[in-house]
C-alpha positions as CSV (number, residue, x, y, z in Angstrom):
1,X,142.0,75.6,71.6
2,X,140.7,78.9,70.3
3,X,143.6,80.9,71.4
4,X,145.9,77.9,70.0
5,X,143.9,78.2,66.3
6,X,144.3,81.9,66.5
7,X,148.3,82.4,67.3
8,X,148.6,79.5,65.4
9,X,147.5,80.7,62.0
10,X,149.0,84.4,62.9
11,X,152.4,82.8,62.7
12,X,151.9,81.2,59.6
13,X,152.3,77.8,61.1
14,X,149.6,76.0,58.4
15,X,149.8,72.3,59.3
16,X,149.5,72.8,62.5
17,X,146.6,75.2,61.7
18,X,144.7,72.6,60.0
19,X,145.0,69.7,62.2
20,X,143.6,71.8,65.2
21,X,141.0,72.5,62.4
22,X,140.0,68.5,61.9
23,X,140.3,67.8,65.7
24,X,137.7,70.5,66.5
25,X,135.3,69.3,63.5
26,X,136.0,65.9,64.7
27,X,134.6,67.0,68.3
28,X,132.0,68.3,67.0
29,X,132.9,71.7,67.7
30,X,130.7,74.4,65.8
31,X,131.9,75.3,62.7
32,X,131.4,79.1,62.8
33,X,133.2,79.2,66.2
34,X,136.1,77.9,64.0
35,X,136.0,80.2,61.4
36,X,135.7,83.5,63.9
37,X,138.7,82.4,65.8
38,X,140.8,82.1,62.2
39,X,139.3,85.3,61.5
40,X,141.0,87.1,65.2
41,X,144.3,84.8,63.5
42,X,144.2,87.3,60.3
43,X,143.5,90.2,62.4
44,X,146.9,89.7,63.9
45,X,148.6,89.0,61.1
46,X,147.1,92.1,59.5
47,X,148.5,94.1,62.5
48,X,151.9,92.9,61.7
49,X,151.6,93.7,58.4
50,X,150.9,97.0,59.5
51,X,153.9,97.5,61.8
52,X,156.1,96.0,59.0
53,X,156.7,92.1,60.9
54,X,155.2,90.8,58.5
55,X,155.4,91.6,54.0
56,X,153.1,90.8,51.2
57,X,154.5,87.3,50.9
58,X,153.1,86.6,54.9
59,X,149.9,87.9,53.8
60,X,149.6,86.0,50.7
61,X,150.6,82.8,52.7
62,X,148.2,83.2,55.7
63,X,145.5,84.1,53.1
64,X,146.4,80.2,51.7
65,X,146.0,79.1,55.1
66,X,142.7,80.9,55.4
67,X,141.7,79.5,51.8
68,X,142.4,75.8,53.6
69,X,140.7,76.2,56.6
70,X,137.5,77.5,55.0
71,X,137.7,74.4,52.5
72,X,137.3,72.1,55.8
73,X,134.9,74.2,57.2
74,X,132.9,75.1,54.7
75,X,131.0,71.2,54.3
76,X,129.7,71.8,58.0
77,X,128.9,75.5,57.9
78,X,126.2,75.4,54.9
79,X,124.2,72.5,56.2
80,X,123.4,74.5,59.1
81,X,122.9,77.8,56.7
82,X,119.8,76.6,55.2
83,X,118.9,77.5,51.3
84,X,117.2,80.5,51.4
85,X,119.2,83.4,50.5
86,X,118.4,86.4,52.1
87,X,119.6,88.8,49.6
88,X,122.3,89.2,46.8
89,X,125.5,91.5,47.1
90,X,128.3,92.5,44.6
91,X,131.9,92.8,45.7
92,X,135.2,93.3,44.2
93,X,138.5,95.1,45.3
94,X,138.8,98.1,43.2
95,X,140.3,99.1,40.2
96,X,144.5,99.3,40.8
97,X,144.2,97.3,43.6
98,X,145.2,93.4,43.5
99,X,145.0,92.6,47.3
100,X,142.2,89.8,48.0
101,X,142.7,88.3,51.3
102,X,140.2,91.3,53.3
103,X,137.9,90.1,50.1
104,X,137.9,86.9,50.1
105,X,137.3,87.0,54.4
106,X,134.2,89.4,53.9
107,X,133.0,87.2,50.6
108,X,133.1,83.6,52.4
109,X,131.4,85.3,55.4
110,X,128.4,86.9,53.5
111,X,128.1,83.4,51.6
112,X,127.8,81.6,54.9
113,X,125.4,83.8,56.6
114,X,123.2,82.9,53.8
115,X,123.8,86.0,51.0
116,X,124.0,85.3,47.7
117,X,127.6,87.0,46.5
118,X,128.6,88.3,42.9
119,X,132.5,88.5,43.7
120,X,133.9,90.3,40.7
121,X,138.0,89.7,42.1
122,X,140.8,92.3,42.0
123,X,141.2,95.6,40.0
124,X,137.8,95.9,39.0
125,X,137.3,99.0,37.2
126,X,134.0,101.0,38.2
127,X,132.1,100.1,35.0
128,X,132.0,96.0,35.9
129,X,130.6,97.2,38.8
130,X,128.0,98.9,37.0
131,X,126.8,96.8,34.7
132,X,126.9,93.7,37.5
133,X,124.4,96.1,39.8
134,X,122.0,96.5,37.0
135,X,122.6,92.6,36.0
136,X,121.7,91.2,39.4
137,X,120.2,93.9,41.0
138,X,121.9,93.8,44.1
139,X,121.0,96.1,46.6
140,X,124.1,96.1,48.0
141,X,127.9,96.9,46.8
142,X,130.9,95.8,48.9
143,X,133.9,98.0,47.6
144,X,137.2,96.4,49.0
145,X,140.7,98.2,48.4
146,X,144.1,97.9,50.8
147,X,145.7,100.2,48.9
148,X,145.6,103.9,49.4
149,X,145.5,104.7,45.8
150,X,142.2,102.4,46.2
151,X,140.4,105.4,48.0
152,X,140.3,107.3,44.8
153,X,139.0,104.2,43.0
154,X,136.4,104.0,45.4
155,X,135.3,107.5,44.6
156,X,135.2,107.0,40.8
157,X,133.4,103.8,41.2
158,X,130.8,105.8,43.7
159,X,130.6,108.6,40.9
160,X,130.1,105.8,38.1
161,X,127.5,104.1,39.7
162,X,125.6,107.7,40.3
163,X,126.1,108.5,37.0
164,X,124.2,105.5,35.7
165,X,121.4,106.2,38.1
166,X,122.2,103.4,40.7
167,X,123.2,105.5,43.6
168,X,119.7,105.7,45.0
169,X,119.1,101.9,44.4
170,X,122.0,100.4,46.4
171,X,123.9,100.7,49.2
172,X,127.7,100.9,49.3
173,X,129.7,99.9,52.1
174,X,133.7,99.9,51.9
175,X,136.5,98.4,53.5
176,X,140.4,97.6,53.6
177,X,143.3,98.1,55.6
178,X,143.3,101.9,56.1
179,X,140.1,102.7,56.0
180,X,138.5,105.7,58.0
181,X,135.1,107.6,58.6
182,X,137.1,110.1,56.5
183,X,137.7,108.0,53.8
184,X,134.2,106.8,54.0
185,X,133.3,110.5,53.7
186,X,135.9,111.2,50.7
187,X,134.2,108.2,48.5
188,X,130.8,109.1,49.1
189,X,130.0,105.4,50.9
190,X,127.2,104.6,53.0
191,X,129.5,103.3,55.5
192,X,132.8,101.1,55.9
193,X,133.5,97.9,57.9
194,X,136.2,97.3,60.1
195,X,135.9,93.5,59.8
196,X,134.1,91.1,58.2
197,X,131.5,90.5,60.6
198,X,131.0,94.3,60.5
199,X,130.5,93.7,56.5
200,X,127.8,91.0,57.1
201,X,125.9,93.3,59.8
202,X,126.0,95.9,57.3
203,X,124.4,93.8,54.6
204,X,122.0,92.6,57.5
205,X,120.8,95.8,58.2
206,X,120.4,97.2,54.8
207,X,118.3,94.0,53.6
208,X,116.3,93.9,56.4
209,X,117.5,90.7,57.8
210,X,119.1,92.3,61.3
């Protein structure tokens, strides 16, 4: 079944998706184990976005899929979550950058392992993210950008938030489709996540919680 879910949603096959979804709830299956395999589903479909199988309408349309799998999910994943939030996050994808789906992945994961997420959406420019840090007072700042172009914007949104004397109050992670310890090293980023379990260890870590 986990196998099925994951080639399933890779080729974009959504009703067939979601009723392996419902059967597995229905079992009793746990929820999280649901949500991982969709998440090794967008891996592969990422890949073939990558090797040009798939375009930018197959990636907005497995992202839908993702968006209605999570909605069934979601009910049985934060009973088990518990209230207690162990810390608060900001996240956006970064200015000139409209791509989501890594985003919204990363976001709904932090939110079920308990974080408490200021998502600011696409082409945030590096002031929003400033004045949301001081705001909340997040200690950590999820940068998200598929893009190329994005890796400047990640820069200038690192620079911005030293210039207002965050940089030593937070830590910045980053992530997308091409991202590299190189880039990481180019923005000025604590560190970049490969996936979004990676993103979730990260905010772990820096809180305290793992």
């Amino acid at each position: 079944m986990a196998a099925d879910l994951a080639n399933i949603l890779a080729d974009l096959k959504e009703q067939e998706a979601l009723k392996i979804v419902k059967d597995r709830l229905g079992a009793g299956e746990d929820a999280l184990k649901i949500l991982n395999d969709a998440r090794k589903g967008m891996e592969v479909v990422g890949k073939r976005f990558a090797e040009s199988q798939y375009f930018i309408p197959d990636l907005v349309y497995s992202g839908e899929i993702l968006k209605a799998i999570s909605e069934l999910v979601r009910p049985k994943l934060t009973k088990t979550a518990g209230t207690k939030k162990l810390g608060k996050v900001v996240f956006g994808t970064v200015a000139g950058d409209i791509h989501d789906i890594g985003k919204d992945i990363v976001v709904f994961m932090l939110d079920v392992n308990g974080f408490e997420v200021h998502d600011l959406g696409v082409d945030v420019p590096a002031q929003k993210f400033v004045d949301k840090i001081k705001e909340s007072g997040a200690p950590v700042v999820g940068l998200s950008g598929f893009l190329s172009l994005a890796f400047d914007s990640m820069k200038q949104t690192i620079e911005a938030i030293q210039s207002a004397g965050l940089r030593d109050k937070v830590k910045v992670m980053i992530g997308g489709g091409q991202i590299t310890e190189e880039v990481r090293k180019y923005t000025g980023a604590d560190a970049f996540g490969k996936d979004a379990m990676a993103g979730v260890s990260l905010a772990k870590k820096w809180i305290g919680a793992g």
